[in-house]
C-alpha positions as a LaTeX table, in Angstrom:
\begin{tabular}{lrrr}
\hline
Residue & $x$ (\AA) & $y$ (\AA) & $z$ (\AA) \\
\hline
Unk1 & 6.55 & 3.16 & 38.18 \\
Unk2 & 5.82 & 2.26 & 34.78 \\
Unk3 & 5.08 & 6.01 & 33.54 \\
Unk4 & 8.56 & 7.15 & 35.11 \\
Unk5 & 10.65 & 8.12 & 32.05 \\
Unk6 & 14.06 & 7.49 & 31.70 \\
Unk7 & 15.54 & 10.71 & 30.71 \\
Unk8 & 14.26 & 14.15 & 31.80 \\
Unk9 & 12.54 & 16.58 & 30.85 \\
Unk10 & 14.09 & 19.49 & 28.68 \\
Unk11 & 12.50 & 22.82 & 27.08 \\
Unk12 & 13.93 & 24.59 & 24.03 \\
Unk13 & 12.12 & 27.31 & 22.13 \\
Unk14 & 10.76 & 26.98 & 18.84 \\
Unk15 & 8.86 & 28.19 & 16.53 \\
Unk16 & 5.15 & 27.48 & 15.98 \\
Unk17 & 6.23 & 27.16 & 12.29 \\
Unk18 & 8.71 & 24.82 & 12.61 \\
Unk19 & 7.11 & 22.85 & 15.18 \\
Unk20 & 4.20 & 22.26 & 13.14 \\
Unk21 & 6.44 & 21.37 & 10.02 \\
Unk22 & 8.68 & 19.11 & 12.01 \\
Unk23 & 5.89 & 17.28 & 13.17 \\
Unk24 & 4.84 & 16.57 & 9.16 \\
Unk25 & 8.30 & 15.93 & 8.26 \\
Unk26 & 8.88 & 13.34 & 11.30 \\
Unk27 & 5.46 & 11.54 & 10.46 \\
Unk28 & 5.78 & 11.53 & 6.49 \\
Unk29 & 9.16 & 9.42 & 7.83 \\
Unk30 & 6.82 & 7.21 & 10.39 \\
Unk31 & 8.51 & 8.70 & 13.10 \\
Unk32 & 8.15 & 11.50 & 15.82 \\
Unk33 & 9.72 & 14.72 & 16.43 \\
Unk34 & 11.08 & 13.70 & 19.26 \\
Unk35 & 12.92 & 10.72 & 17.92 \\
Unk36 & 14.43 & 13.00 & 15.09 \\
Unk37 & 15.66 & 15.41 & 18.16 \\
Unk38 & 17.27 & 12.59 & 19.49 \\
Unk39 & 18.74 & 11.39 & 16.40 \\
Unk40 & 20.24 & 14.97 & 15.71 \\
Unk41 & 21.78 & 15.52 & 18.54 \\
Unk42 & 23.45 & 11.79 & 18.91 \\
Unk43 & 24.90 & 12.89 & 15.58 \\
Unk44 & 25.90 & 16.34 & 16.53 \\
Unk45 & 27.92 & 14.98 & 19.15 \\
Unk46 & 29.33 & 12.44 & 17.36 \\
Unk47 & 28.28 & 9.56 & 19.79 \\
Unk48 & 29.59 & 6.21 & 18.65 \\
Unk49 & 26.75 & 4.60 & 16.40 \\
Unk50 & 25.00 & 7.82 & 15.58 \\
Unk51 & 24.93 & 8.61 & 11.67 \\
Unk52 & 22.89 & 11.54 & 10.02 \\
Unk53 & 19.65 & 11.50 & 10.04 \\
Unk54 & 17.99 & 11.02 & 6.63 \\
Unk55 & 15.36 & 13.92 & 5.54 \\
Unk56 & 12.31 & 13.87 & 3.91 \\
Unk57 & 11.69 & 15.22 & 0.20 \\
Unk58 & 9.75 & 18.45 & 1.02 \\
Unk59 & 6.98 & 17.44 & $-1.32$ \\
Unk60 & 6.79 & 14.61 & 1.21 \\
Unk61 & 5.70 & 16.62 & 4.09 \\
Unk62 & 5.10 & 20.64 & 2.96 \\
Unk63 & 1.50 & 21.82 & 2.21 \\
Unk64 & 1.21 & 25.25 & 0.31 \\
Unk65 & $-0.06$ & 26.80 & 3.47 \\
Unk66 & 3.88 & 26.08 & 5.35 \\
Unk67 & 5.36 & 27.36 & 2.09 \\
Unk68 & 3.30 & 30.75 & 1.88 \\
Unk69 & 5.22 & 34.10 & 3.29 \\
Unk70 & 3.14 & 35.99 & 5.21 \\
\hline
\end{tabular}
């Protein structure tokens, strides 16, 4: 099947907040959020190859509407 993926599916919780922001962050980096999941956790674990993942400069990715307090 060439739709079958090769690792399964997983649900966390998070927030609509952060989801939203990760999303900006990942993109202003040309990637995904689920690529910088991935990338976390390899490093987390310390799996051989893995480094840190770099972040984005907030000004790269924050609007003033994610940085308001409500």
């Amino acid at each position: 099947m060439p739709d079958a993926p090769k690792t399964q599916h997983r649900s966390v919780r998070i927030s609509d907040d952060d989801w939203r922001d990760l999303l900006a962050a990942a993109q202003a980096q040309g990637s995904d959020r689920g690529t910088v999941i991935k990338e976390l956790i390899a490093w987390y674990l310390h799996r051989p190859g893995a480094t840190r993942p770099q972040r984005p400069a907030p000004t790269a990715w924050q609007s003033t509407d994610s940085t308001k307090e409500t």
